[in-house]
C-alpha positions as CSV (number, residue, x, y, z in Angstrom):
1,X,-102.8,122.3,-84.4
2,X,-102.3,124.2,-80.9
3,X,-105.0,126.5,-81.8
4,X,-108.0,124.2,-82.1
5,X,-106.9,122.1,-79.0
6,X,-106.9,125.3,-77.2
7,X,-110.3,126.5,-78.9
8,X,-111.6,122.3,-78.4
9,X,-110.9,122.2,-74.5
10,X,-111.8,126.1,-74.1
11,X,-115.4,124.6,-75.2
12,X,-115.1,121.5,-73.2
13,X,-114.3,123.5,-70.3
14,X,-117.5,125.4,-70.6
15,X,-119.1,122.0,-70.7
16,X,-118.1,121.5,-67.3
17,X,-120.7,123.7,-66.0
18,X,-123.3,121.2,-66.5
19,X,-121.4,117.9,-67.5
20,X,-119.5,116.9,-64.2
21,X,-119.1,113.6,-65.6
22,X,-115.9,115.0,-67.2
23,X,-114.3,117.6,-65.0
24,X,-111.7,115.4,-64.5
25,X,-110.7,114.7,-67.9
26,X,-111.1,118.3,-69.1
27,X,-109.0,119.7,-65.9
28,X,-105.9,117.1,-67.3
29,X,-106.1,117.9,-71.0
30,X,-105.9,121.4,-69.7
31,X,-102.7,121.0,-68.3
32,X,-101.2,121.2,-71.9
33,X,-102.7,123.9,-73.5
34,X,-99.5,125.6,-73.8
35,X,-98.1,122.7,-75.8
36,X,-100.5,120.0,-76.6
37,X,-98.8,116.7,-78.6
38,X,-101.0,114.9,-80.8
39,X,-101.8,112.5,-78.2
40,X,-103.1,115.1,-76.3
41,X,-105.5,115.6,-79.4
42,X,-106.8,112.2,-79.5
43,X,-107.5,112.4,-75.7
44,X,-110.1,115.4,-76.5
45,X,-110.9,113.7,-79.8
46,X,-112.0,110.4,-77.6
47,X,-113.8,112.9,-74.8
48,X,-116.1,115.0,-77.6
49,X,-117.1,111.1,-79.1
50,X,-117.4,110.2,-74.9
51,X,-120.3,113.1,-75.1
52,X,-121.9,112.6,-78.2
53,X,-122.4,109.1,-77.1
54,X,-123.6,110.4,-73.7
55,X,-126.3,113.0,-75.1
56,X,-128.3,111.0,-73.1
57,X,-126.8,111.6,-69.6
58,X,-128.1,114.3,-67.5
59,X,-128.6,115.9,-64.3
60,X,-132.1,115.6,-62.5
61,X,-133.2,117.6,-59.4
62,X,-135.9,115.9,-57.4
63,X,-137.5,117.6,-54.2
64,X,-137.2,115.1,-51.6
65,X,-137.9,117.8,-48.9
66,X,-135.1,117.3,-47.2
67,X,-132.1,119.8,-47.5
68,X,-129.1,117.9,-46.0
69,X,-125.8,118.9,-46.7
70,X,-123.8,116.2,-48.1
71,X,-120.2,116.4,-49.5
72,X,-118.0,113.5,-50.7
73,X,-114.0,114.5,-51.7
74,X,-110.6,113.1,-52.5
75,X,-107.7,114.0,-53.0
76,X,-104.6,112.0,-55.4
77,X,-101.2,113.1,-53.4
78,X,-98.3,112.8,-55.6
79,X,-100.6,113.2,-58.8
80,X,-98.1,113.3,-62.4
81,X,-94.9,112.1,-61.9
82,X,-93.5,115.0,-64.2
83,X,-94.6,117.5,-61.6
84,X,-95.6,115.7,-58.2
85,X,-98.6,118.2,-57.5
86,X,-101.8,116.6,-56.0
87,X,-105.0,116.6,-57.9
88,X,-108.2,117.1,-55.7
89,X,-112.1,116.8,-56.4
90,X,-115.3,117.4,-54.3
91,X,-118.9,117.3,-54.9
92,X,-121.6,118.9,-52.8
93,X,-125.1,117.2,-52.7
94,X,-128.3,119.1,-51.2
95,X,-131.0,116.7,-50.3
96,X,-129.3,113.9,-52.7
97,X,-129.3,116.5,-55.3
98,X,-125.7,117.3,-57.1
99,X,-125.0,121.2,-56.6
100,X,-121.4,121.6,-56.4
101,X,-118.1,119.9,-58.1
102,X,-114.5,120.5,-58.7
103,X,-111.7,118.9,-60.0
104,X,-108.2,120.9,-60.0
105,X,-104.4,120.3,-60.4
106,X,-103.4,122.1,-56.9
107,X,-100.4,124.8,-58.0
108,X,-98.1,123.5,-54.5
109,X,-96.7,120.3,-53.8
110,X,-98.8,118.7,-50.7
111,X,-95.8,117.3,-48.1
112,X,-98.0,114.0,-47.4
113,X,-101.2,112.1,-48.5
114,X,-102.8,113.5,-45.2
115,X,-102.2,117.4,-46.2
116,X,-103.9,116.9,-49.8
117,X,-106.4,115.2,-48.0
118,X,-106.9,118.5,-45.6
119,X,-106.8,120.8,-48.2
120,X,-109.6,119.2,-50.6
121,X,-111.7,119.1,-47.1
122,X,-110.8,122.8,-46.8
123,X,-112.0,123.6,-50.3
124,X,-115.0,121.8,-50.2
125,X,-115.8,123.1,-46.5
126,X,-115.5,126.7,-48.2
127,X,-118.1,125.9,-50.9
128,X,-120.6,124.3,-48.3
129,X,-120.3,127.5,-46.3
130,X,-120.8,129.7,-49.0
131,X,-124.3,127.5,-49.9
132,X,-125.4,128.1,-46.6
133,X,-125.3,131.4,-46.8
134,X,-127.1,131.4,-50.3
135,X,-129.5,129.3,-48.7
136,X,-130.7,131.4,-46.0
137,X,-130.9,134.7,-48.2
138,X,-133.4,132.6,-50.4
């Protein structure tokens, strides 16, 4: 039924906002919401039984008084065959603490491994910025 899968990864999506364990996994079964198979609806059946065996898992902020920007990315060049656009992630860490992470499909095909590479860099460089500036306005 395309109209739970949609409603099922809508939710799962909102999930991301604290659950970066699957960011990844939610931004691929996202990529057929338009028209989801039923293997597609096993994937995000497997993922909600992933989370309810993961209640468990959470994120923890400790104050190690230090504020060091840290940022660790990648970026997969060709990504699916079907389409050959690269997927990119990056996570942002403040004094060891997890702030920051995103997964996405990029919408234009990188001409090289290097170029996905310099975009991901790019995005992440943008997000660390804009924490800076947060941080000195607190």
């Amino acid at each position: 039924d395309p109209k739970r899968y949609h409603r099922l990864v809508g939710r799962l999506n909102y999930l991301t906002i604290t659950r970066p364990n699957i960011t990844f996994l939610i931004s691929v079964v996202s990529q057929f919401i338009n028209g989801p198979h039923d293997s597609h609806s096993t994937i995000v059946i497997r993922i909600l039984k992933y989370i309810k065996k993961a209640l468990d898992c959470e994120l923890l902020y400790k104050d190690k008084g230090d504020s060091k920007i840290d940022y660790y990315s990648n970026a997969y060049w060709v990504g699916s065959p079907s389409d050959i656009r690269s997927t990119f992630g990056y996570c942002v860490l403040i004094g060891g603490n997890l702030i920051s992470w995103r997964s996405k499909k990029k919408n234009t095909i990188a001409r090289s491994s290097a170029k996905a590479e310099y975009r991901v860099i790019a995005a992440a460089a943008s997000e660390i910025t804009w924490l800076q500036q947060l941080l000195k306005q607190l």
